[in-house]
N, C-alpha and C positions, 0 to 999 in steps of 0.2 A: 593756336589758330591754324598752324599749317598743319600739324596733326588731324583737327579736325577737318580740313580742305580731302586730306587725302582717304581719310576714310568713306567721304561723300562720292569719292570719286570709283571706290572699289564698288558700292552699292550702285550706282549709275551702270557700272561697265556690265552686273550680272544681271542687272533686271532687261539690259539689250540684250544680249545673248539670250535669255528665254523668251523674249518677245518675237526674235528669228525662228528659233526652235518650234515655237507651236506649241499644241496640246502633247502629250505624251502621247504615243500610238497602240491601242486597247491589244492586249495581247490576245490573239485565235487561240479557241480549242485547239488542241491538236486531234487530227482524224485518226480512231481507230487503227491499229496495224491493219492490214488486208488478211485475213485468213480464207480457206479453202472452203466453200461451202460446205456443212456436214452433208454425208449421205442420209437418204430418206432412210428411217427403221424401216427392215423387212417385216410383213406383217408375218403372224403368226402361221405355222403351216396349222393346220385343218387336221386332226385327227379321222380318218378313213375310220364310218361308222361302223359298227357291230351290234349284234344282238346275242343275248345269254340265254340259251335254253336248255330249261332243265327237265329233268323224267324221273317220275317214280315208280319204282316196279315194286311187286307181291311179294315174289322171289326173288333167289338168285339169280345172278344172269347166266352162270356157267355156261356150257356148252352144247347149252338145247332148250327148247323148251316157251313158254308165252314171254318173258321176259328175255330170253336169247333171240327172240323175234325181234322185240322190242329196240333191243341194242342195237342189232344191224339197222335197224332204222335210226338210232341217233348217233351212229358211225356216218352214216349218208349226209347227214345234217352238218358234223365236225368238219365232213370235208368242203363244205359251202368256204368259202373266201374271207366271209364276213359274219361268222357263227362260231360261237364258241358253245359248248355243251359241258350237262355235269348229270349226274344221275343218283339218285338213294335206290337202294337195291332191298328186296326182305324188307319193307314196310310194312307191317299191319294196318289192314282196314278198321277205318273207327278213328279215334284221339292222336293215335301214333301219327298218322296220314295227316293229318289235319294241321299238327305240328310242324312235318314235313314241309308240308304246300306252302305252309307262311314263311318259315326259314328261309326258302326259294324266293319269295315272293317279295319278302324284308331284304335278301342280298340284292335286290335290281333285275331280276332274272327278267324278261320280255316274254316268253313265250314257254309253260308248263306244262307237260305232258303229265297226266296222272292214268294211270296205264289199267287201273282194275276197277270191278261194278264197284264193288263198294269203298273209292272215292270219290264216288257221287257226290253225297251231300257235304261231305267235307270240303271240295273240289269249291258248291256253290258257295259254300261261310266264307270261303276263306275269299273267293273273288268279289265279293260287295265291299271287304277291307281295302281290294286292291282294282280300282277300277279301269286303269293306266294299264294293267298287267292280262297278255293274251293268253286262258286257258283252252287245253283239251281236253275233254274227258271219252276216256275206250268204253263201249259196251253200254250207257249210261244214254237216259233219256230227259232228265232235266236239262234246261240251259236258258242262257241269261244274256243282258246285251255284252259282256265279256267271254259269255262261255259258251264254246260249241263241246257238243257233242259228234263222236265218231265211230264207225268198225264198219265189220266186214262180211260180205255177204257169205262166211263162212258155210253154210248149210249148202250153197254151190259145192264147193270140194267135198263136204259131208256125205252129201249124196252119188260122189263120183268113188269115193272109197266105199260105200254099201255095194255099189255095185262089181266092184273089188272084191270086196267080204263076200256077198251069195254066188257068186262064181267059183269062191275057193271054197269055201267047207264041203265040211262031207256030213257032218252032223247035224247041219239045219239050225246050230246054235251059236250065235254069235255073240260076247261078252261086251258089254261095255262100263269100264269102271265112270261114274259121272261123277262130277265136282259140289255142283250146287242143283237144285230144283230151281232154276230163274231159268227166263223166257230164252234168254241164250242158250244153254244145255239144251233146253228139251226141244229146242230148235234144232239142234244139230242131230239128237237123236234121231227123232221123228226121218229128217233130209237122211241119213245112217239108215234108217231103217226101211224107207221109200226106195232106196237105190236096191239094196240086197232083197226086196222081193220083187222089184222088178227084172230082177234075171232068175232068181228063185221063190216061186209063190209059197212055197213051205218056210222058210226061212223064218226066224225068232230071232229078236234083239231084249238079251237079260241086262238087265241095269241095274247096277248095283252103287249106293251112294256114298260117297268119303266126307262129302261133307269139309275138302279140302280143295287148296291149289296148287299145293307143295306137301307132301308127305309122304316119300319115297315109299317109305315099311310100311307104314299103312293100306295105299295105294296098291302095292306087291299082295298083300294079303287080302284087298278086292278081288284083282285079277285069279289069283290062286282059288278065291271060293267059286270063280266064274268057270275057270280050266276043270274043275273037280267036278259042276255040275254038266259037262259035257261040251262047254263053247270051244269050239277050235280057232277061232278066230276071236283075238281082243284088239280093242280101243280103248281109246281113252278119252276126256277132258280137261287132264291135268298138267303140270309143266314137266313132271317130272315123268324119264322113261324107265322106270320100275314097272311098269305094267308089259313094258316091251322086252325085258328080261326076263320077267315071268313065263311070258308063251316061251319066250328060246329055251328056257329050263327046262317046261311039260314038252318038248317035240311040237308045238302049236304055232300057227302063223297071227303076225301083227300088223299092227296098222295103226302107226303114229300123229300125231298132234303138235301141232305150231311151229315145228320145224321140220327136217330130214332127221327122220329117229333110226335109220338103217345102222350108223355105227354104232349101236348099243345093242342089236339083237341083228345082226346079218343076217342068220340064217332064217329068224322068221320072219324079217320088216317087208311088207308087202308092200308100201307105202305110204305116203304121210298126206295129211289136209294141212297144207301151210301157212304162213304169210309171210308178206313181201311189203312192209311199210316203207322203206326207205325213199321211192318216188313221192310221194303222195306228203310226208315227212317234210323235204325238200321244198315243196309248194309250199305248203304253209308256213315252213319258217320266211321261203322269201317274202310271203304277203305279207309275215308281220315284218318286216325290213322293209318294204317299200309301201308300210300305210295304207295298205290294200287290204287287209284282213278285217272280216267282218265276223262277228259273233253271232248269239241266237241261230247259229243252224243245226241240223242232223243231217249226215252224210254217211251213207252206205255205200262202201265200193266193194266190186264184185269181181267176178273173176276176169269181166272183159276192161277194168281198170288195169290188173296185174297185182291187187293186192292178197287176194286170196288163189290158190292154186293146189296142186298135189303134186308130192315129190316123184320123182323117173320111180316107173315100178318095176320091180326086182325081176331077175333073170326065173325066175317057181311062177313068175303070172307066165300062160297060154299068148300066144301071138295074138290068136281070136277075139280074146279078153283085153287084151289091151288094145286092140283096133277098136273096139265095140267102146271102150272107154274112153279112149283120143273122141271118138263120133261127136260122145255127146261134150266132152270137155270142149271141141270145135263149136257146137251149136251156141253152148254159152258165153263163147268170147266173142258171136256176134252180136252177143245181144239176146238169147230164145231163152228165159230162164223159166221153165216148167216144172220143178221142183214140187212144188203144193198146186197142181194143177189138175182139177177135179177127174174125178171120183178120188176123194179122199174118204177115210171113213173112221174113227177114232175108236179107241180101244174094245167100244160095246160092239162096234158092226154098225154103227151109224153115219148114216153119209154126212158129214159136215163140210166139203166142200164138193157143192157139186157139177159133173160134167158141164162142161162150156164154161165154168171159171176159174179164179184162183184165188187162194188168199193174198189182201191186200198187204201193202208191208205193215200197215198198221195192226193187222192181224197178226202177225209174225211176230212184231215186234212185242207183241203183248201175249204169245202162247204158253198157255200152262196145262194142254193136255198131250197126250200121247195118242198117236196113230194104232189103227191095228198091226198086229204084230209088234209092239213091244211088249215084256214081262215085266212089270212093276208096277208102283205109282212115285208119281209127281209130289212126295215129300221126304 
């Protein structure tokens, strides 16, 4: 009994003690450490846009010539801030070209110069593939809402070097080796040949055809059958200045094409019908950089643009002769281009444009005959 007395009394003692005590006290989360707020990511910096353009030339670009024109104009473009450039050199017109355009066109390129007539159509296939992508096409009269066409009112300096040429001969016969029978050549002709009987009414322009745009030996052996039949005076349409070695060989004066062709014959280069694409190059790469570039046009720039010109003529030109040539080079940088400006009269003696107008450029652009005073035909 008093065993069980006292074990009642150990049960009594703890049930007070928890009834003082309370509930048990719910233990708190504990609060996260404090860490340092992260910093916000820096967003990404922004790649500074660019555009890729590319050009494809006929020829070489060497040291002279329509594709050494060419260059100096996508040297002008290279140097833009936000242009990078690449070029194919010696592409054949036709399949070759065509393959070209798309290569350019499959690598991301923005803006494609195709530099001769005939990547014309090749120029339009390949832009219906690519319609994101901004073409040019030189010399060329199709175009599309991606493709303009472009050149140069060359037949301005054509006809400032005729009158170069009939000033200097003494034989009345002036040689011209020509490339192709397309409205371009015999454009230039005709302006070549308009110029030299306007300071000499005797004067004759022989045309002889290569049926090339590059073929140095060839070309040399135009020239040679042109110097044999009497012309003291050559020109050309070609890239290459083999025609300009030839006069220096026979004692004969020249008169260059698409560049300064004086370092290849000093002592005959009388001077050159140039060009100057690099301004004009520059514009349109920027329009296509800033989204500005429109397609479907045709643009002819002239001499009062700065694209077409004649190079400084040689110490053998007359002071007289070249004031009388600065004259008219001055009248057409205002703006006065009289060129095919009536009485014109085509190779029979027929007046085809006449007094009080001029042919339109549509006319020009589409000429397949020859003025009086040339020697040949148009094939």
């Amino acid at each position: 009994m008093k065993k069980l007395f006292s074990v009642l009394a150990v049960m009594m003692l703890m049930l007070s003690l928890a009834a003082c005590g309370g509930a048990p006290e719910e233990k708190k989360a504990e609060a996260p450490a404090k860490t340092e707020e992260a910093a916000a990511p820096e967003a990404p910096k922004e790649e500074p846009k660019t555009i890729k353009v590319g050009f494809v030339y006929v020829s070489p670009v060497g040291d002279a010539g329509f594709s050494y024109a060419h260059d100096l104009g996508r040297k002008t473009v290279e140097a833009l801030p936000y242009a990078t450039t690449a070029f194919a050199e010696s592409v054949p017109e036709g399949a070759d070209s065509e393959r070209v355009i798309r290569n350019m066109a499959r690598k991301g390129f923005n803006l494609i110069f195709t530099t001769s007539f005939g990547y014309m159509d090749p120029t339009i296939k390949v832009a219906k593939e690519f319609p994101d992508v901004a073409f040019m096409h030189c010399s060329g009269f199709q175009k599309s809402a991606n493709v303009s066409n472009y050149f140069g009112r060359m037949y301005e300096a054509r006809y400032l070097t005729g009158l170069v040429a009939g000033a200097m001969t003494k034989t009345d016969k002036l040689g011209y080796v020509a490339a192709y029978p397309i409205p371009e050549v015999i454009r230039g002709i005709n302006a070549f040949t308009i110029g030299a009987r306007e300071v000499n009414p005797k004067a004759e322009v022989r045309v002889v055809w290569t049926k090339t745009w590059y073929d140095p030996a060839l070309e040399k052996d135009a020239a040679k059958s042109l110097l044999d039949a009497g012309c003291d005076v050559i020109t050309q349409h070609q890239d290459s200045p083999a025609a300009q070695e030839a006069a220096q060989e026979a004692g004969a004066y020249s008169i260059g094409y698409n560049s300064d062709m004086s370092s290849f014959a000093p002592k005959a280069h009388l001077t050159s019908a140039v060009w100057n694409w690099g301004p004009e190059y520059a514009k349109i790469a920027e329009q296509v950089y800033n989204g500005a570039w429109k397609g479907d046009e045709s643009l002819w720039w002239s001499i009062k643009d700065g694209v077409v010109d004649i190079a400084a003529m040689s110490p053998a030109v007359p002071e007289d002769v070249k004031a009388m040539v600065n004259a008219h080079r001055d009248k057409m940088k205002a703006g006065e281009d009289n060129v095919f400006a009536g009485p014109v009269k085509n190779q029979k003696g027929e007046v085809v444009v006449p007094e009080g107008s001029k042919l339109s450029d549509k006319d020009m652009l589409g000429m397949t005959w020859f003025v009086e005073g040339v020697v040949g035909t148009t094939e």
